[in-house]
C-alpha positions as CSV (number, residue, x, y, z in Angstrom):
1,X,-54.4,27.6,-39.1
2,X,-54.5,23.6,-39.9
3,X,-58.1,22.3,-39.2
4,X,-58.6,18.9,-38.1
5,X,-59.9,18.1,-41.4
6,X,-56.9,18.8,-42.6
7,X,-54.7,15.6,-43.9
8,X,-51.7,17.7,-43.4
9,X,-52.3,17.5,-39.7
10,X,-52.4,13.9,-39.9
11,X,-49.1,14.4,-41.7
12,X,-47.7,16.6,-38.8
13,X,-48.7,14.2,-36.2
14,X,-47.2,11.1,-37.9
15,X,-43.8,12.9,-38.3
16,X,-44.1,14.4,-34.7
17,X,-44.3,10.7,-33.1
18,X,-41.9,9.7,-35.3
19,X,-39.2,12.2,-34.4
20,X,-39.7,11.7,-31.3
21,X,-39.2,7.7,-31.6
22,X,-36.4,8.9,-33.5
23,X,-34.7,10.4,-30.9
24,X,-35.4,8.6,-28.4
25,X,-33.8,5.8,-29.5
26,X,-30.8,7.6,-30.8
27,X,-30.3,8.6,-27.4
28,X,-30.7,5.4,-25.7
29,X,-28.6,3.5,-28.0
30,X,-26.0,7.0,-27.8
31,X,-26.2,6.8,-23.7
32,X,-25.4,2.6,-23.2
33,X,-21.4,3.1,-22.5
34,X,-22.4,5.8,-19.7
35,X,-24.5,4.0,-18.0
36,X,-23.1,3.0,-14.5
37,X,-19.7,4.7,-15.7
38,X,-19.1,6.6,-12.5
39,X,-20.5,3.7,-10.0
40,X,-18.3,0.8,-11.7
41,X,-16.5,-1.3,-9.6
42,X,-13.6,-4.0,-10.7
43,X,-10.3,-6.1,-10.5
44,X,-8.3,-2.6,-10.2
45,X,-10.3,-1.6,-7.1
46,X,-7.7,-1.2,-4.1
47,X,-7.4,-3.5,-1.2
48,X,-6.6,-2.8,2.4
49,X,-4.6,-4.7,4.3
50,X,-5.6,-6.2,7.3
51,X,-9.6,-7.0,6.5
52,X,-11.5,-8.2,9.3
53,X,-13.2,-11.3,9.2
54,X,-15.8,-11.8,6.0
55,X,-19.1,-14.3,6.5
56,X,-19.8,-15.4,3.2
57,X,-23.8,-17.2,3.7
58,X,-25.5,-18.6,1.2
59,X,-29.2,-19.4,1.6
60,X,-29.9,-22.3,-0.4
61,X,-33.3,-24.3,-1.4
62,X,-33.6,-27.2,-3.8
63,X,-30.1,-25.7,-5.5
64,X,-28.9,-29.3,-6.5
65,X,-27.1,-28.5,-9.8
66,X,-26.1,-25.0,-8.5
67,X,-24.6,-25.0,-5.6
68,X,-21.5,-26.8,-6.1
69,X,-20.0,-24.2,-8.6
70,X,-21.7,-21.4,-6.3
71,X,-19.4,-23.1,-3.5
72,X,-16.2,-23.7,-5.3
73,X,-16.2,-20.1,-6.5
74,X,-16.9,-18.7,-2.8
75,X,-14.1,-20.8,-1.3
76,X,-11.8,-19.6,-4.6
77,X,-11.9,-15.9,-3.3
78,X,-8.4,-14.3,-2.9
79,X,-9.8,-12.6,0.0
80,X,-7.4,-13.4,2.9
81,X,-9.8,-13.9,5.4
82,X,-13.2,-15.7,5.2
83,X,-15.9,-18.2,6.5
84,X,-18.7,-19.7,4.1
85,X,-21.3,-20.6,5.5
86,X,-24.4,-22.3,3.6
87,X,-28.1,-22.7,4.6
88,X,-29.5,-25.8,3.4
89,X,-33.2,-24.1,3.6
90,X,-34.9,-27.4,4.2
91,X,-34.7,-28.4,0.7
92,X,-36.3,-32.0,-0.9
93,X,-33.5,-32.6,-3.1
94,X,-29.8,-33.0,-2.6
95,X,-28.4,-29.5,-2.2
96,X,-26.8,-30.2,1.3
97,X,-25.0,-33.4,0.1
98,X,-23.9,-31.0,-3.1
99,X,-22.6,-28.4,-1.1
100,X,-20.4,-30.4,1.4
101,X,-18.7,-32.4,-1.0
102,X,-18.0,-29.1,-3.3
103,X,-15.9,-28.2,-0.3
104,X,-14.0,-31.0,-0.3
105,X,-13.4,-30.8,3.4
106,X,-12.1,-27.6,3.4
107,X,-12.7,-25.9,7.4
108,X,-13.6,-22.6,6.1
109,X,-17.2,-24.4,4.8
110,X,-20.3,-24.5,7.2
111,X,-23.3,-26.3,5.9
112,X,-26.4,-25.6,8.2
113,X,-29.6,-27.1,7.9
114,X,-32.4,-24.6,8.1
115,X,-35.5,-24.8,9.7
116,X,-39.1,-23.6,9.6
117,X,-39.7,-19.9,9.2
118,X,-41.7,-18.7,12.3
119,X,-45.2,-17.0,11.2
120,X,-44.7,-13.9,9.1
121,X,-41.5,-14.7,8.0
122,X,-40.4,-15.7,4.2
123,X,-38.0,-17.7,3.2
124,X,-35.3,-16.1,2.0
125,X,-34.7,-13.7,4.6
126,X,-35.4,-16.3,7.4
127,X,-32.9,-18.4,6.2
128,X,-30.5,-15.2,5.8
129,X,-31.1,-14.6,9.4
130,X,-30.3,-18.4,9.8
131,X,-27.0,-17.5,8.5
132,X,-26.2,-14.4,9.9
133,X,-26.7,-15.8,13.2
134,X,-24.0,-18.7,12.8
135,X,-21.5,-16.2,11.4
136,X,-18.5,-14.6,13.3
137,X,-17.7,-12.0,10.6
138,X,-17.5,-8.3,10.8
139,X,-18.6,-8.2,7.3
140,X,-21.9,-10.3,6.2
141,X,-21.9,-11.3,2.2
142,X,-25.2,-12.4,1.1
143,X,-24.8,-14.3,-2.2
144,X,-27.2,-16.3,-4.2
145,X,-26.8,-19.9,-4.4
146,X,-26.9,-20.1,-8.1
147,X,-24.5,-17.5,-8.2
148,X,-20.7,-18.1,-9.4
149,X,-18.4,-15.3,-7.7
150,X,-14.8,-14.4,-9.8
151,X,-12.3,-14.7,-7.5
152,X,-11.4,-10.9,-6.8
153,X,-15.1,-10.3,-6.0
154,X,-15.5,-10.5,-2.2
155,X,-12.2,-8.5,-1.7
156,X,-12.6,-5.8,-3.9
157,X,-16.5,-5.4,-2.5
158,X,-14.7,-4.9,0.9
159,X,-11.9,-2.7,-0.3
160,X,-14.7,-0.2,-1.7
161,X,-17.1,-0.4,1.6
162,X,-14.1,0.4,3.9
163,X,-12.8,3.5,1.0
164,X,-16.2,5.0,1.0
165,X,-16.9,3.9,4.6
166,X,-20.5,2.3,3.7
167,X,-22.6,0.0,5.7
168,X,-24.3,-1.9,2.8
169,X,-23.1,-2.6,-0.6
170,X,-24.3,-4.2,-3.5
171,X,-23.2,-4.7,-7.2
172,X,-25.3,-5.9,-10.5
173,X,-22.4,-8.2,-12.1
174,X,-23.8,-10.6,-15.8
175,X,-26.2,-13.1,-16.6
176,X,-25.0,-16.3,-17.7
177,X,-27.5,-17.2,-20.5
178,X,-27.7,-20.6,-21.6
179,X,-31.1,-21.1,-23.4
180,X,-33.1,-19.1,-26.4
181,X,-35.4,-17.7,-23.8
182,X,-33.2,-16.4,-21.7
183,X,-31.3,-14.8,-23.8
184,X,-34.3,-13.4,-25.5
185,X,-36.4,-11.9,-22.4
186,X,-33.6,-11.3,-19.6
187,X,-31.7,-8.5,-20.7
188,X,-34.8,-6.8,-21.6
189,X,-36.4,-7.0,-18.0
190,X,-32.9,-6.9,-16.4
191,X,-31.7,-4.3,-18.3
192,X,-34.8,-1.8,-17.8
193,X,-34.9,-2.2,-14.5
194,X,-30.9,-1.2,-14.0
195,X,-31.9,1.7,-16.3
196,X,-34.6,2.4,-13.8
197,X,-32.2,2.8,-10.9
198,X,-30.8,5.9,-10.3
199,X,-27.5,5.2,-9.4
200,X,-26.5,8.9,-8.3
201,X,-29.1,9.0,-6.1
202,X,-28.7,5.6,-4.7
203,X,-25.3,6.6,-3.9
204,X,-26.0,9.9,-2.2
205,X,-26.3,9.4,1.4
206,X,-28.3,12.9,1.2
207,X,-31.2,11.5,-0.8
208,X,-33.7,9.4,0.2
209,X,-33.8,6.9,-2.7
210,X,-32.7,3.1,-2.2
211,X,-31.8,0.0,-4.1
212,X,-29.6,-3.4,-3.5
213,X,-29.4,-6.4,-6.0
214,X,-30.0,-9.7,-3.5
215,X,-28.2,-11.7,-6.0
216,X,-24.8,-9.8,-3.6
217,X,-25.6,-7.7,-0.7
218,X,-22.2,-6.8,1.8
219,X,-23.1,-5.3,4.8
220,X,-21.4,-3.9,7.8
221,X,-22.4,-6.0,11.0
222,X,-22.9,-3.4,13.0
223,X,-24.8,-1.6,11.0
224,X,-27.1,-4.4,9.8
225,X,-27.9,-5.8,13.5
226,X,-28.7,-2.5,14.9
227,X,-32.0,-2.9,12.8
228,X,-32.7,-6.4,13.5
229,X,-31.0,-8.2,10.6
230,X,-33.7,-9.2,7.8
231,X,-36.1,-9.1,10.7
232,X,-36.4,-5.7,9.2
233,X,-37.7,-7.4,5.9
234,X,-38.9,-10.8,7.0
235,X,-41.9,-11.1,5.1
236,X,-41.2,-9.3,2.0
237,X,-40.8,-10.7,-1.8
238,X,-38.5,-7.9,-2.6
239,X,-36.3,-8.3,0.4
240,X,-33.0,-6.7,-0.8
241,X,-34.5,-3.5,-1.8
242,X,-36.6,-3.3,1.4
243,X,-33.1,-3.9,3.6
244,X,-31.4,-1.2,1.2
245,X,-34.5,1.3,2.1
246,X,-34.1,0.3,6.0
247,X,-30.5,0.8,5.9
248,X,-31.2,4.4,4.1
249,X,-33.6,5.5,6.4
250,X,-31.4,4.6,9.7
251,X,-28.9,7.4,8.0
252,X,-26.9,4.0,7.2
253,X,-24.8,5.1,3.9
254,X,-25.3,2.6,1.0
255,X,-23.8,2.0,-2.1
256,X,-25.1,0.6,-5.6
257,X,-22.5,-0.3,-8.1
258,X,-22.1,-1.9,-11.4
259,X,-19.5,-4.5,-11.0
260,X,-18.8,-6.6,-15.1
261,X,-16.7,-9.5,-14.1
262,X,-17.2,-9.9,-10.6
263,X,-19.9,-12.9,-10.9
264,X,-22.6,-14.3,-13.4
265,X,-25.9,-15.6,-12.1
266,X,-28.0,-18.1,-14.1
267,X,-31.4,-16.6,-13.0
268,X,-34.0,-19.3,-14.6
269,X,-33.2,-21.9,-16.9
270,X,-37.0,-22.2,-18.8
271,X,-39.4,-19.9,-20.3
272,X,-42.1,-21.0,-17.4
273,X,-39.2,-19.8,-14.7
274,X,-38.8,-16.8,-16.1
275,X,-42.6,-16.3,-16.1
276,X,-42.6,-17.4,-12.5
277,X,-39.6,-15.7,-10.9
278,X,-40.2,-12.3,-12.6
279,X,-44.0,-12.2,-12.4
280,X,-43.8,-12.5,-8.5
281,X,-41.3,-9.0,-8.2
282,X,-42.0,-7.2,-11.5
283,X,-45.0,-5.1,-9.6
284,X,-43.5,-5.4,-6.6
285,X,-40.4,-3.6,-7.6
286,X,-42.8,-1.0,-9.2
287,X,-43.9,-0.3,-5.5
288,X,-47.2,-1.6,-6.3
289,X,-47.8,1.5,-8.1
290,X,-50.4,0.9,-10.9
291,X,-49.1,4.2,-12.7
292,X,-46.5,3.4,-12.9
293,X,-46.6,-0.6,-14.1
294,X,-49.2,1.2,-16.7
295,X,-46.2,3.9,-17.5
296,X,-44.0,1.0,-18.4
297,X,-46.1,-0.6,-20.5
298,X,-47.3,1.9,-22.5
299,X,-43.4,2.4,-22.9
300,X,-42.8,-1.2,-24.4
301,X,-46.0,-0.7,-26.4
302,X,-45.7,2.2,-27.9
303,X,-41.9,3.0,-28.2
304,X,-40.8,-0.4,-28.9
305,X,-43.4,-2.7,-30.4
306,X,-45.9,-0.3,-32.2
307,X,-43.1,0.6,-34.9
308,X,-42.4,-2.8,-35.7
309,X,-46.2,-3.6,-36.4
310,X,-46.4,0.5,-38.1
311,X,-43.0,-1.1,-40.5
312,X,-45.0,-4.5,-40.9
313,X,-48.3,-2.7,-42.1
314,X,-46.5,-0.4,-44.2
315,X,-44.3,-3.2,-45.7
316,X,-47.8,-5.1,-46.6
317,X,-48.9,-2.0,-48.6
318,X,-45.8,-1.4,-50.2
319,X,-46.5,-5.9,-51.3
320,X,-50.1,-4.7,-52.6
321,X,-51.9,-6.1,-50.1
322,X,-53.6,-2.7,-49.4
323,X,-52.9,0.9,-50.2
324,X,-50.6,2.4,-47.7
325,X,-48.3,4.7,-46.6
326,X,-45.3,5.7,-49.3
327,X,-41.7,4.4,-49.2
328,X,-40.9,7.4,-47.2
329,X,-42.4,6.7,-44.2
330,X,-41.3,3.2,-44.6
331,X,-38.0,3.9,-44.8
332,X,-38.1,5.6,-41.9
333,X,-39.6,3.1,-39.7
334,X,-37.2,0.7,-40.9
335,X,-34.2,3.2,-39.9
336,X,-36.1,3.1,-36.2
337,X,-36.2,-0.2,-36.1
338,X,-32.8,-0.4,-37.0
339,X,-32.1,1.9,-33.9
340,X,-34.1,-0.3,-31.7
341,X,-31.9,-3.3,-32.6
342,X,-28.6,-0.8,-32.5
343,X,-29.4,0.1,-29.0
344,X,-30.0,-4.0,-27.8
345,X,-26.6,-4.8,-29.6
346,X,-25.0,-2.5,-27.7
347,X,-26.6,-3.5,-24.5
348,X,-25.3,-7.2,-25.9
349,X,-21.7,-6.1,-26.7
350,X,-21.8,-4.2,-23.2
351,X,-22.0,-7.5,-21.4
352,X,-19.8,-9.1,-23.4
353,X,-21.7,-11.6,-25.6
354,X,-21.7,-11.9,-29.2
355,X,-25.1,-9.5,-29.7
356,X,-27.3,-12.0,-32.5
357,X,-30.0,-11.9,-29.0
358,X,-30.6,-8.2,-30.7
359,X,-32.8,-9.9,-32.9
360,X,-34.9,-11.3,-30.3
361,X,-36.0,-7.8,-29.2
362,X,-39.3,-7.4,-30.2
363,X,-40.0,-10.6,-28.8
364,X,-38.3,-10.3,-25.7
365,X,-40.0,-6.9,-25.1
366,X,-43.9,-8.8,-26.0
367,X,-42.9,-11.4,-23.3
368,X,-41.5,-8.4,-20.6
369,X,-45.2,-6.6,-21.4
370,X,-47.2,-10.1,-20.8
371,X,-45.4,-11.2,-17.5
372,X,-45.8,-7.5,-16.4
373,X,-49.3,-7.5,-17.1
374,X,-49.4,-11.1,-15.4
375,X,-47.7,-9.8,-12.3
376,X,-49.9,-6.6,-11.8
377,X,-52.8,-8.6,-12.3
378,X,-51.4,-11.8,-10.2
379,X,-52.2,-11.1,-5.9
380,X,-51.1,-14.2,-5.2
381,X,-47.5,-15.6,-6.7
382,X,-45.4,-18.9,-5.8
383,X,-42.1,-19.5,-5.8
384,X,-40.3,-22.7,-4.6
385,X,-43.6,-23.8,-3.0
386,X,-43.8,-20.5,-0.7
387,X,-46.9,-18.3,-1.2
388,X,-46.9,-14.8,-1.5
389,X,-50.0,-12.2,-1.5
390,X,-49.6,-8.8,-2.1
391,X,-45.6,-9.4,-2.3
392,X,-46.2,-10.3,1.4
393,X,-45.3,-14.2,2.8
394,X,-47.7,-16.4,3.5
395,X,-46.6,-19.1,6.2
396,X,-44.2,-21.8,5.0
């Protein structure tokens, strides 16, 4: 029987927690191809003939900048049949002017002004509504206004609602990353919370479970007016998942699917918009559960940061700086490490960029833990000059 006392147990322990680092990176980095492989949609995604009438609407505030490739790329599709219609949501800058003359005059391009959201309603969905009101499609596509669709995107979307006869869809398609930061802290939130989704449940009509990316959100018309349109969700943050969950628990089949190629969003451009934008949903996403923000980062903690400060300490002994652990265990911090950065390059390669942002991960993951901790913390959040409390809007 090992006593306490016993440095062997210490021994023990340190090897236990190190195994088990072990493999759970191995198996991370082993399970990045599968992920999403049997919920992937693409260019080779069959087409029906005759479509019925899309809406394409894209709410839209202070998106000057943005909204002209957003346009062009929407008025690109090869779908055969389609209006676009863009909210203007009141915006102080020029993202109306922007939009029209993206469309060049082209009679399939709406540009609405938007208005004030009554009491109780945020932005977002209000404007959403907006849009869904002026549109004579069967099918509603919600797309982000800094959003750039490829050009098979709104077709093949259809194609796959009509073959597996759903009433929503949504698809996760890349990240255009343009600066240090994001490159550094986006695919470590973005890519945890995909890993988070269940995508077999999501897609079984059976199970209860629920999740839509807003960034693209196809839905049926009936299907989204019998519950009111985003009335449903007027006042949330986290709108998209809310409608997903609505649709789910009318007995409204949904479907969640991975979609590389279809279109790259540019989510936020500096460090202090990635701080913003994610700290107002990270929580919220979580359901407001504190267990399980405090699950997550205990997970970034200890899986992911702890061994790099472990290989630092043990590095520093191994200088003389103090007497620490032998090359042994060095060696094999450094080879988790080195699976740490094996799984990120993967994730890199994945989506198709070059994979140096692997470096970044440590950093990346010591951002992800601090706006996590900001948005558990944070009650109240702003975001283009709406307030939110308690993921809940707050007037205009």
């Amino acid at each position: 029987m090992i006593a306490w006392s016993d440095p062997g147990l210490s021994t023990l322990l340190a090897g236990s927690f190190l195994g088990l680092l072990t493999l759970t990176w191995a198996g991370l980095g082993a399970g990045v191809g599968r992920w999403g492989k049997k919920h992937r949609l693409g260019i080779s995604q069959a087409v029906p003939e005759g479509l019925p009438l899309l809406s394409i609407c894209i709410p839209a505030r202070n998106e000057e900048g943005r909204i002209g490739n957003a346009v062009r790329s929407a008025l690109a599709q090869d779908h055969p049949n389609f209006e676009l219609i863009v909210v203007d949501d009141r915006s102080s800058d020029g993202t109306g002017e922007e939009a029209l003359q993206a469309g060049e005059g082209d009679p399939r391009l709406r540009v609405i002004l938007g208005t004030e959201p009554p009491s109780g309603w945020a932005g977002k969905p209000w404007a959403c509504q907006r849009a869904a009101s002026e549109a004579r499609g069967v099918q509603l596509l919600f797309v982000d206004a800094d959003l750039r669709l490829a050009p098979w995107a709104a077709s093949r979307a259809c194609g796959r609602m009509e073959q597996d006869e759903l009433e929503l869809l949504s698809l996760f398609g890349d990240w255009a990353l343009e600066s240090f930061w994001e490159g550094a802290v986006i695919p470590v939130i973005g890519w945890f919370i995909r890993g988070a989704v269940d995508l077999e449940a999501v897609n079984d009509p059976g199970r209860p479970e629920a999740f839509a990316n807003g960034q693209f959100i196809l839905v049926r018309r009936s299907g989204y007016d019998s519950l009111g349109g985003h009335e449903a969700v007027r006042a949330e943050v986290l709108e998209d998942v809310r409608l997903a969950n609505a649709f789910k628990q009318r007995a409204l089949p949904t479907g969640l699917f991975h979609a590389p190629g279809a279109f790259s969003v540019r989510l936020y451009a500096a460090l202090a918009e990635i701080v913003a934008g994610y700290g107002k949903n990270l929580y919220e996403g979580m359901g407001r559960r504190p267990g399980v923000a405090i699950g997550a980062l205990l997970f970034i903690a200890v899986s992911t940061l702890l061994p790099y400060l472990l290989l630092a300490a043990c590095l520093a002994g191994q200088a003389g700086s103090w007497s620490g652990p032998g090359w042994g265990w060095t060696l094999w911090l450094a080879g988790i490490a080195a699976l740490i950065h094996l799984f990120r390059f993967r994730l890199e390669r994945q989506d198709g960029r070059t994979g140096w942002h692997a470096l970044t991960h440590p950093l990346g993951n010591l951002l992800f833990a601090w706006i996590l901790l900001r948005s558990l913390f944070g009650v109240e959040a702003e975001w283009k000059g709406r307030r939110f409390v308690d993921g809940k809007a707050q007037g205009s």
